[in-house]
C-alpha positions as CSV (number, residue, x, y, z in Angstrom):
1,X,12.2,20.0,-67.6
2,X,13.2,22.9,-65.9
3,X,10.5,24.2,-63.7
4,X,12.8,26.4,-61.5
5,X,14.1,30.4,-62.1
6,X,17.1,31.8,-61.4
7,X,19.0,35.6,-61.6
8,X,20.6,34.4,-64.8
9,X,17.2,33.6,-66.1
10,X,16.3,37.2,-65.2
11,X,20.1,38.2,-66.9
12,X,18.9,37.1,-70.1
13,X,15.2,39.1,-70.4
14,X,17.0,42.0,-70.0
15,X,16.9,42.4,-66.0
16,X,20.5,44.3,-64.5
17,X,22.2,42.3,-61.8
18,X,21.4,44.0,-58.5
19,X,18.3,44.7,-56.8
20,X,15.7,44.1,-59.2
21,X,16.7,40.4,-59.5
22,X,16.3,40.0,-55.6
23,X,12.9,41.6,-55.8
24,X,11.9,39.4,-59.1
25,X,13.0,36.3,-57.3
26,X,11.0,37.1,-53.8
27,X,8.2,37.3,-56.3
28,X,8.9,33.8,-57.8
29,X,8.7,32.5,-54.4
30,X,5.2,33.5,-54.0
31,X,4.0,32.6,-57.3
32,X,0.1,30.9,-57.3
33,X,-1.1,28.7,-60.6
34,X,1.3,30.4,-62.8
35,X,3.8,27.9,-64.1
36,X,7.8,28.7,-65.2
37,X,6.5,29.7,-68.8
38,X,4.0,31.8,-67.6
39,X,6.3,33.7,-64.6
40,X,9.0,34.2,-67.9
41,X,6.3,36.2,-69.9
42,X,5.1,37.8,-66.9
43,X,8.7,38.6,-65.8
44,X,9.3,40.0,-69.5
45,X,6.3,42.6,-69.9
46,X,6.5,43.8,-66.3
47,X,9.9,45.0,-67.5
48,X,8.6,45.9,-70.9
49,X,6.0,48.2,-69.4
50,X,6.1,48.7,-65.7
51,X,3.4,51.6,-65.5
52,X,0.9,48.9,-66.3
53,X,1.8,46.6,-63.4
54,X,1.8,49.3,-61.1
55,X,-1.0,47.3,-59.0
56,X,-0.8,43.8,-60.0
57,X,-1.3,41.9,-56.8
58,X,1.6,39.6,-57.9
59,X,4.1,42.1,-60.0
60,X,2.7,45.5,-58.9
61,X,5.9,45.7,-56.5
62,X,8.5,44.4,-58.7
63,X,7.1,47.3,-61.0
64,X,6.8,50.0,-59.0
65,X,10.8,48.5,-58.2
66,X,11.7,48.9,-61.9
67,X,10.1,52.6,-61.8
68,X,12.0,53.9,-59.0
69,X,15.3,52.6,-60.2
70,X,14.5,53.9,-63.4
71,X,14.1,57.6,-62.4
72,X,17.4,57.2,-60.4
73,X,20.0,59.9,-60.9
74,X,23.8,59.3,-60.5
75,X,23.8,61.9,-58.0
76,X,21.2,60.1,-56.0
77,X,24.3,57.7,-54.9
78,X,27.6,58.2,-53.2
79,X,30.4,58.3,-55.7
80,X,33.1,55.3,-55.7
81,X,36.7,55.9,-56.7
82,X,37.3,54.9,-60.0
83,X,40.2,52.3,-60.0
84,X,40.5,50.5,-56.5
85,X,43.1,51.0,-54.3
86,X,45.8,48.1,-54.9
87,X,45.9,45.8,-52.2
88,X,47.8,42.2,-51.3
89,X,46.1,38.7,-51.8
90,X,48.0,36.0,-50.0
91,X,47.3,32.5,-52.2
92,X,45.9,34.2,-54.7
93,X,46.7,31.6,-57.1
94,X,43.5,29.8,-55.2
95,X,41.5,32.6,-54.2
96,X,38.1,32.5,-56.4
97,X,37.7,35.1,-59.0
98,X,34.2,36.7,-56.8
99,X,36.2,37.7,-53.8
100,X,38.8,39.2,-55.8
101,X,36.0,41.5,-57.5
102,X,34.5,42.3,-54.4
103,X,37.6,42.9,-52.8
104,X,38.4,45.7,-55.8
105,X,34.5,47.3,-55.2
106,X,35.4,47.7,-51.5
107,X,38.9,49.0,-52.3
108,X,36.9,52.2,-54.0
109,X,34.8,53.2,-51.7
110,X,35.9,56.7,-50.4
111,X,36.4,55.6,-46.9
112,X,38.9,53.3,-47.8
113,X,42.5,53.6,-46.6
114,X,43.8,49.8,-46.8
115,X,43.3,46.1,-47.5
116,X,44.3,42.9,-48.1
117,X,42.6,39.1,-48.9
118,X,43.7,36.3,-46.8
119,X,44.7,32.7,-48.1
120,X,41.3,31.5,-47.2
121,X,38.9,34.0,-49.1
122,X,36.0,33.4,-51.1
123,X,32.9,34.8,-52.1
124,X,30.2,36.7,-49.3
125,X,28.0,39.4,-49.1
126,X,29.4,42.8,-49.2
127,X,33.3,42.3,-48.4
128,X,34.3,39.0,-49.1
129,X,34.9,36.0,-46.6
130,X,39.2,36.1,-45.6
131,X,38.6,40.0,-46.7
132,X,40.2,43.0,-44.3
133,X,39.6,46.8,-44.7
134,X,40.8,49.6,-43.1
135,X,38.7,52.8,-43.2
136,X,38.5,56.3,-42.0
137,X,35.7,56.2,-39.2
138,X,33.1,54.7,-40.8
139,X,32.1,51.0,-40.1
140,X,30.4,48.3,-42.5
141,X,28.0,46.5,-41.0
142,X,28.4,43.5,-43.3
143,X,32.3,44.3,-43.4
144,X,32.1,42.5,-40.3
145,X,29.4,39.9,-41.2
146,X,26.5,38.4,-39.7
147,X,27.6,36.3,-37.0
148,X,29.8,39.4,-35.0
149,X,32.2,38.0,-33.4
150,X,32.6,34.6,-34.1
151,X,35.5,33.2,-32.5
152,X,37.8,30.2,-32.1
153,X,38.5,29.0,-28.2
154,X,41.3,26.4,-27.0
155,X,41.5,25.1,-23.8
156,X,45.1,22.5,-23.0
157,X,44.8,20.1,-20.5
158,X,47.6,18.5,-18.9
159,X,46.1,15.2,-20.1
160,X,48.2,12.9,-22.2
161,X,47.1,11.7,-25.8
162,X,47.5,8.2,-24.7
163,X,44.7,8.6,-22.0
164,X,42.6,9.9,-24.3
165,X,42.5,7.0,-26.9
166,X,42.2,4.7,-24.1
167,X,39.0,6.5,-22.3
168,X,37.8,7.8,-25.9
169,X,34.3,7.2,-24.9
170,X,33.9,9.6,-21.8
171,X,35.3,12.8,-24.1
172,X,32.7,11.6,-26.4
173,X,30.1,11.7,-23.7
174,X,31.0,15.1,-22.3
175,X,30.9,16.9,-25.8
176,X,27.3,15.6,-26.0
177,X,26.2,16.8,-22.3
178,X,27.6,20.0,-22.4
179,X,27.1,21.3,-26.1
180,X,24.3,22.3,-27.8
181,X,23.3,23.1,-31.7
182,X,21.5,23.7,-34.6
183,X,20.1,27.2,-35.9
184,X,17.1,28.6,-33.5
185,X,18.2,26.5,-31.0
186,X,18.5,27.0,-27.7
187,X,17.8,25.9,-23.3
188,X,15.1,26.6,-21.3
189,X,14.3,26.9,-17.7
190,X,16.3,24.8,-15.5
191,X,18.6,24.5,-18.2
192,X,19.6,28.1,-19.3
193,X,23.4,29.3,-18.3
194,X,24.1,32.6,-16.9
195,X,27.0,35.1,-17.1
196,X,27.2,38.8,-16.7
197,X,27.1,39.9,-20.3
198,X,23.8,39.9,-19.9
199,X,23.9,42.4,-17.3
200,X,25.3,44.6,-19.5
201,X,23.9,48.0,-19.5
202,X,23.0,48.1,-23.2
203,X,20.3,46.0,-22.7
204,X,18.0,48.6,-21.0
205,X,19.6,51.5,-23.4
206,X,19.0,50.0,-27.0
207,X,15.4,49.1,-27.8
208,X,16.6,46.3,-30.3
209,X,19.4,45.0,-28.3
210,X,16.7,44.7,-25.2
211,X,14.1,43.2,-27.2
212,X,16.8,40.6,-28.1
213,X,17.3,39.3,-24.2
214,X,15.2,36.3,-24.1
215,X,17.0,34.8,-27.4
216,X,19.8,36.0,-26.1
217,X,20.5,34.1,-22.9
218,X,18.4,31.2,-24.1
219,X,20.8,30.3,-26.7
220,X,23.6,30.8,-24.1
221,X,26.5,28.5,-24.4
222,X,25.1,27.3,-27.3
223,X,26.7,26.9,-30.4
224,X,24.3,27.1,-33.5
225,X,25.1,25.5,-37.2
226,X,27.1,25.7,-40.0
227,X,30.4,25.4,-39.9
228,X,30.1,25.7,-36.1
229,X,31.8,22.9,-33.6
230,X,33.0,21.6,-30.3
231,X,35.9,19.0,-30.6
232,X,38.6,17.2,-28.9
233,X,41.7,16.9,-30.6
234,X,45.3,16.2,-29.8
235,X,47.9,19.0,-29.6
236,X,51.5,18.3,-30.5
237,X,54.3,21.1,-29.8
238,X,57.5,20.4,-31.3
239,X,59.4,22.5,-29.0
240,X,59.0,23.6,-25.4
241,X,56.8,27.1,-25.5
242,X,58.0,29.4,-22.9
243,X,55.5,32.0,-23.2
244,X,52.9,29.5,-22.5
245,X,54.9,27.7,-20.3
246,X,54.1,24.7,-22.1
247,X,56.4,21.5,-22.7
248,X,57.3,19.8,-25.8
249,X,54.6,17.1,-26.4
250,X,50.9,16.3,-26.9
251,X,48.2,17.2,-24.9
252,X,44.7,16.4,-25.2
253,X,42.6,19.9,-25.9
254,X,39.1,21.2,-26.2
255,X,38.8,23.9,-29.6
256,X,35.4,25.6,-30.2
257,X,34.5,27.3,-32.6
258,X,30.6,29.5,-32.9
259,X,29.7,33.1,-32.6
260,X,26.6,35.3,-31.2
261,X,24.2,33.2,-32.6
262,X,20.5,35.1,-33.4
263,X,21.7,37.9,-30.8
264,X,24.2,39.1,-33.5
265,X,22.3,37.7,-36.7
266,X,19.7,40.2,-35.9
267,X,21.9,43.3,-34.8
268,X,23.7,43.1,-38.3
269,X,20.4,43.1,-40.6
270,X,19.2,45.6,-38.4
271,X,21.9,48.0,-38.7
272,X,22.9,46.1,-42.6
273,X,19.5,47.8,-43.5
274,X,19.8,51.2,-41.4
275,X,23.1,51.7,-43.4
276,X,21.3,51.1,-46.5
277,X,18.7,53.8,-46.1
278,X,21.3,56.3,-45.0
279,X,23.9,55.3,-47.4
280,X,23.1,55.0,-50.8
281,X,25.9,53.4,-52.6
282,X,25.7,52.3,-56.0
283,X,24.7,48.5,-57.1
284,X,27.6,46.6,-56.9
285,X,28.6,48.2,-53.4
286,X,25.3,48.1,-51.9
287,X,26.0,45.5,-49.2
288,X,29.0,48.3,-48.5
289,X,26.6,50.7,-46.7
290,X,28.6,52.4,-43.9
291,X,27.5,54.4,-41.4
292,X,29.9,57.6,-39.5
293,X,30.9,56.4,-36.2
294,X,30.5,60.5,-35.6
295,X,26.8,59.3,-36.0
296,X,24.5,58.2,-34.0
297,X,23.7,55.2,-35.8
298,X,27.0,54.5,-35.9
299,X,27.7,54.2,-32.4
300,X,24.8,52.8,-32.1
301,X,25.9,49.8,-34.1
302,X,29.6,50.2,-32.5
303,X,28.6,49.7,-28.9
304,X,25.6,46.8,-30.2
305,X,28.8,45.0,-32.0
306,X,30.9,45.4,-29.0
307,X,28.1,43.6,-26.8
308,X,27.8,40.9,-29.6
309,X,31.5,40.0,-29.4
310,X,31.5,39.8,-25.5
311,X,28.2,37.8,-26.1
312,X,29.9,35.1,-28.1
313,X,32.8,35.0,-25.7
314,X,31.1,34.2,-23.1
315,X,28.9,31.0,-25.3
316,X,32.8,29.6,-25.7
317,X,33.5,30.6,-21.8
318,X,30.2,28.5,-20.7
319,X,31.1,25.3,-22.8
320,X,34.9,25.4,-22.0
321,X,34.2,26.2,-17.8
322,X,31.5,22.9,-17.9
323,X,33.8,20.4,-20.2
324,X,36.9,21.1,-17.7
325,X,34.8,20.4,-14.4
326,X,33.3,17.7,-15.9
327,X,36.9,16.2,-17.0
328,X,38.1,17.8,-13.5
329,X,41.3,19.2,-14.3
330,X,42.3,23.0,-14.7
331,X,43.7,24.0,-17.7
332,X,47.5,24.6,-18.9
333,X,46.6,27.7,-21.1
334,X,43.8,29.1,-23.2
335,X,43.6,30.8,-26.2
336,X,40.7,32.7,-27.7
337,X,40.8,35.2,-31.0
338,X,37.8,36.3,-32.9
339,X,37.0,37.6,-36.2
340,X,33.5,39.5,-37.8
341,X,34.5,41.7,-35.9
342,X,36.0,45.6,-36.4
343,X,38.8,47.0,-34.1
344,X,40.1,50.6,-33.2
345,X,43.6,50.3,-34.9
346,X,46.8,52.5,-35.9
347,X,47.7,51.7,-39.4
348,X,50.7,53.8,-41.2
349,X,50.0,56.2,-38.1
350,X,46.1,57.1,-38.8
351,X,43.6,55.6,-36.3
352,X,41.6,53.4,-38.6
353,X,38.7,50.8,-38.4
354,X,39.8,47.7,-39.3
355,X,37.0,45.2,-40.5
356,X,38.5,41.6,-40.4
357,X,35.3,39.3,-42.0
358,X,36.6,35.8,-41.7
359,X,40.1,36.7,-40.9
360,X,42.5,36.6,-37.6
361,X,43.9,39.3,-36.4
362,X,48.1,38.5,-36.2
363,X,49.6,41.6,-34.8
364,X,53.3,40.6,-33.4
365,X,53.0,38.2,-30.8
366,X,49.3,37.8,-30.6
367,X,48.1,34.2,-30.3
368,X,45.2,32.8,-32.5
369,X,43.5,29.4,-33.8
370,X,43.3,28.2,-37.5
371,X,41.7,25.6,-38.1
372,X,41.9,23.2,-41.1
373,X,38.5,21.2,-41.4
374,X,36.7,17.8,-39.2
375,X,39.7,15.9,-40.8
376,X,42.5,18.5,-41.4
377,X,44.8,19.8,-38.8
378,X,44.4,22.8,-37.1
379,X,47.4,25.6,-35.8
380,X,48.0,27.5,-32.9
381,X,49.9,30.6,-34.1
382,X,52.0,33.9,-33.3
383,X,51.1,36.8,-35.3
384,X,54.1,38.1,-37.0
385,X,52.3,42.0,-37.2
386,X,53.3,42.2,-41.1
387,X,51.7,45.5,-42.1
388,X,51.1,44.7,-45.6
389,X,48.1,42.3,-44.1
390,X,47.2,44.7,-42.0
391,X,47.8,42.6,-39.0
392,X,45.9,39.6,-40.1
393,X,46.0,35.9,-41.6
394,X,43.4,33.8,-42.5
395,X,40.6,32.4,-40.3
396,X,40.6,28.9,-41.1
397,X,41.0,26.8,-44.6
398,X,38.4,28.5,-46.7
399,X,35.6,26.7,-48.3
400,X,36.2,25.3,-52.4
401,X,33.0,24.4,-52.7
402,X,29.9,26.4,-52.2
403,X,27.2,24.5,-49.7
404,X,24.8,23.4,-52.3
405,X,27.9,22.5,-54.4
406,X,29.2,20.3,-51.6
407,X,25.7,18.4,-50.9
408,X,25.2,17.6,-54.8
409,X,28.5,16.1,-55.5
410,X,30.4,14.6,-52.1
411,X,28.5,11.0,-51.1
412,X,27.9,10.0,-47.4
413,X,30.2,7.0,-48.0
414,X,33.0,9.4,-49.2
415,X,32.6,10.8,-45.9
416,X,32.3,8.6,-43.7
417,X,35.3,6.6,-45.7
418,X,38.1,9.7,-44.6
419,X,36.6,9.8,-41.3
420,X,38.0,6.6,-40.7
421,X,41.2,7.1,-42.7
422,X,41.9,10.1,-39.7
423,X,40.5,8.2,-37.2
424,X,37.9,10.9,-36.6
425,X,34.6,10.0,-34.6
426,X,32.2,12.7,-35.5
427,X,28.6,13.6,-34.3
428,X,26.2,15.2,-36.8
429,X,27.4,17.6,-39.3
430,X,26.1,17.5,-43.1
431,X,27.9,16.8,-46.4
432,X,28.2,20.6,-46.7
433,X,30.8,20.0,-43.8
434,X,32.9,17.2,-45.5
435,X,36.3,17.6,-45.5
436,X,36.2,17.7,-49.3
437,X,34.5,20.9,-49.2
438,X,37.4,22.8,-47.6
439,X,40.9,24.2,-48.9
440,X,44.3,22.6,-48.4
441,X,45.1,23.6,-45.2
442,X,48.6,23.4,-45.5
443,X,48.8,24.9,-49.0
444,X,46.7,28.2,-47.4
445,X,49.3,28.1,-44.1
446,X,51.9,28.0,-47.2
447,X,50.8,31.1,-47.9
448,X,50.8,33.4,-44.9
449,X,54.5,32.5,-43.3
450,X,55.1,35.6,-43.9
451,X,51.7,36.5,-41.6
452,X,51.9,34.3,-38.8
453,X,54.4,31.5,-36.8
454,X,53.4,27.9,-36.4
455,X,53.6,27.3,-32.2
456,X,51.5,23.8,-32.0
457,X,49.1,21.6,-34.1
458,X,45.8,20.5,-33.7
459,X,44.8,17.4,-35.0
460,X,41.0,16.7,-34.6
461,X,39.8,13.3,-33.0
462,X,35.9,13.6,-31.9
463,X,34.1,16.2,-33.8
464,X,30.3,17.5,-32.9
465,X,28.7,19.9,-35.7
466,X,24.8,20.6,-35.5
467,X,22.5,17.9,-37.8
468,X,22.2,17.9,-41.4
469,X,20.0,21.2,-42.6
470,X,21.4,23.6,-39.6
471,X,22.8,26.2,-42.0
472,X,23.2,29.0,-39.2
473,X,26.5,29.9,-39.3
């Protein structure tokens, strides 16, 4: 029997998707002796006649919700553009049909000059995962995301791939000292790292971003949940690299991937829902809310998202500086490239912001780090610059399966079974992780040739995630 409600259950008494089903359900959470049946009729006269719920202790605030929205006027809310502006999907043939609708929603908003979906989108709040947008000096707070900044880091050793099968063991033993994770997590006294972000003047200047010290360096070189890691892996390079002055062959390297943690969670609901109250979009753009960088909100938000960013640089620069004087040996190069982020650009000779949630920038020449998933290879690349893209390629493979998805249909022993086909020792991790979950890597790097050059693969051998339930990301 089903005992549990969902928006769709809303949907069908007569509720419009958007806000009012997020209130309903807050309700639902909080419900006391009143069973599914009961919520359903409940659900269905508050709706019915909202005036007399106005001050039920359960539904008075769904109500006074249903009221408000209502008495709305169409010239209470900004205006979108009524057809989006076109815009490029790479792989669309296996992008989901959600990002491509939230793509088209953020293609109409009037600040809107460009954008384009990477191979890897899907489906996330506000602009999609894999989505960039260029706009006219405004910024999104959840056009960049949650976690600002998050960031992919490889460190090469001049260690051979033969070396590390034979002492397998110890690179197990340094990922465990020296890495740290799981949401709210973080290290205390003795234990906590230090770096000069946190000397950063911000901290005294911004009331949230000072109140948000403490969290902030205790979760310092940490690297929080989801799809979060520290691994080993062997890199092979076809062909001597002279920019990186790298040989032909494999090396044994360190990739990381994490962001800003609860530092930068917090700064983007903050501003998420400062945006909000200055920016009144319509429903479907809501999570679009933007505020003017001419504003002081805005730069507000710009210089808090700016700190984030260097915040989560700094986690990777922590982890990499303790696993390479713990290996003791200096590196051959090191690469670094984030995304959830928005940069200053020039695009078709108009300074623009570019939002790039879940996707690498790939201007000509630039170096970054896609990574497959815990069984797939990863690629070291060189942005080609194409335009179109607007400088980007995708961030990674791109989930197929949504979490929950994942955990009620891929089996432990399914997991642990093409673990050991690659050879892959992994420490903790959930089945939302499993490799199952993910896109073809190589169909996605398919995809964006046009975007980006292939300069080395990654192919992951000892994988560290945070435990089962961390869903941080």
């Amino acid at each position: 029997m089903k005992t549990q409600i969902n928006g769709n259950d809303l949907i069908t008494l007569g509720y419009p998707e958007g806000s009012l089903i997020g209130v309903a359900l807050k309700i639902n959470k909080k419900r006391t002796g009143l069973n599914r049946e009961q919520m359903m009729e409940n659900y269905a006269a508050v709706l019915k006649n909202p005036e007399e719920y106005k001050d039920h202790i359960l539904f008075g605030v769904l109500a006074k919700a249903i009221i408000a929205k209502q008495n709305e006027k169409e010239s209470d809310f900004i205006s979108l553009h009524p057809t989006p502006i076109s815009f490029p999907a790479y792989g669309k043939d296996f992008i989901e049909g959600g990002a491509f609708k939230q793509m088209e929603v953020a293609m109409r908003l009037p600040i809107t000059v460009a954008g384009a979906l990477m191979p890897d989108a899907h489906q996330g709040y506000g602009l999609p995962i894999g989505g960039v947008l260029a706009t006219r000096n405004a910024i999104i707070p959840y056009g960049v995301g949650v976690d600002i900044g998050c960031r992919m880091a490889l460190s090469i050793y001049p260690i051979s791939a033969e070396y590390f099968y034979a002492n397998a063991d110890k690179f197990k033993r340094e990922i465990i000292a020296h890495s740290k994770f799981g949401a709210g997590h973080g290290y205390h006294g003795q234990y906590k790292s230090d770096h000069e972000v946190l000397g950063d003047s911000l901290f005294n200047e911004n009331a949230l971003v000072k109140s948000l010290k403490d969290k902030a360096w205790s979760q310092l070189g940490t690297s929080g949940g989801g799809n979060h890691f520290v691994e080993f892996g062997i890199l092979e390079f076809e062909k001597d690299d002279a920019i990186l002055n790298i040989p032909k062959g494999n090396y044994v390297a360190l990739l990381t991937h994490s962001g800003s943690r609860g530092f930068g969670a917090t700064i983007a609901g903050h501003y998420t829902k400062k945006a909000k109250e200055v920016c009144k979009l319509p429903d479907e753009a809501k999570n679009l809310a933007y505020l003017d960088l001419n504003s002081e909100l805005g730069q507000e938000y710009w210089l808090a998202m700016n700190l984030a960013g260097e915040y989560a640089s700094a986690c990777h620069e922590i982890i990499h500086t303790k696993i390479s004087k713990s290996l003791g040996v200096a590196t051959l190069a090191k690469i670094e490239n984030h995304h959830n982020f928005a940069w200053k650009e020039v695009y078709n000779g108009e300074e623009v912001i570019v939002h790039r949630k879940g996707a690498t920038p790939a201007s000509k020449g630039v170096m970054g780090i896609i990574p497959g998933s815990m069984t797939a290879p990863g690629f070291l690349v060189r942005g080609k610059g194409e335009v179109n893209a607007i400088n980007s390629a995708s961030h990674g493979a791109g989930r197929q399966m949504s979490r929950t998805q994942a955990e009620n249909t891929i089996s432990r022993s399914a997991m642990k079974s093409i673990l050991a086909d690659h050879n892959v020792t992994l420490i903790g991790a959930g089945l939302d992780e499993a490799p199952m979950a993910y896109k073809d890597i190589h169909q996605v790097m398919a995809a964006q040739e046009e975007l980006v050059d292939v300069v080395a693969r990654f192919i992951p051998k000892i994988v560290r995630m945070a435990d089962d339930g961390s869903r941080e990301d």
